[in-house]
N, C-alpha and C positions, 0 to 999 in steps of 0.2 A: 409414469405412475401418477395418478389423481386419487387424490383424496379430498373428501367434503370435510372442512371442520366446522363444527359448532360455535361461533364465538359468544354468542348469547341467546336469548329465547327470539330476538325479533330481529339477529344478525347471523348467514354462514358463507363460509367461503369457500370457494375450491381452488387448490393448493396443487400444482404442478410440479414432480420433482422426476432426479434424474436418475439412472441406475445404482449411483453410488447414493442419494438419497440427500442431493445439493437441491434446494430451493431456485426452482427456475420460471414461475410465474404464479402470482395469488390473482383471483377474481372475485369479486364479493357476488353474492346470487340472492341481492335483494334490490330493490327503489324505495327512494331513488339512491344513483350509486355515491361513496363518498369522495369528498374532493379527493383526498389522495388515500393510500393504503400502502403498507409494508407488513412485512411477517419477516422477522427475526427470529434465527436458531435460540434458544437458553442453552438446551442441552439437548441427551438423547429423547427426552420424552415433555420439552416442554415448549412454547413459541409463543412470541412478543406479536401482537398484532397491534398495528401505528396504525387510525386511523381520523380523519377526520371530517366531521358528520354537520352540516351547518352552521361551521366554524367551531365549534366545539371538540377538542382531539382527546381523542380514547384511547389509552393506554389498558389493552389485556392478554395480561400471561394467560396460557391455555394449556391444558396440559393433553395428552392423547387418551381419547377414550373416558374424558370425565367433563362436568361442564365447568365454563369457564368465570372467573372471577372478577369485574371491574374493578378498575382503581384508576387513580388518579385522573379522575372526569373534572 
């Protein structure tokens, strides 16, 4: 199952999970790509995306279905 999230207006990702609904691979779907990327569970309806973007790591919670909020840039 794929899903696109929104992580910001100039950032999204497509997010690959599996029947039970375990995170099994994130993509970012912009350039250029970030050095690295994670998406962590919060809970049922919230996720942690790690990224970092020419040397600078972005920390944002996302929630499903709403947009998403930076912090700690």
């Amino acid at each position: 199952m794929d899903e696109i999230i929104r992580v910001s207006p100039r950032y999204s990702i497509k997010i690959t999970r599996d029947e039970r609904g375990v995170i099994l691979n994130a993509v970012p779907l912009f350039n250029p790509p970030p050095d690295y990327l994670h998406v962590f569970p919060l809970s049922t309806n919230y996720l942690l995306v790690v990224m970092s973007i020419n040397g600078q790591r972005l920390m944002i919670p996302v929630k499903r279905g709403s947009s998403a909020h930076l912090i700690n840039t």
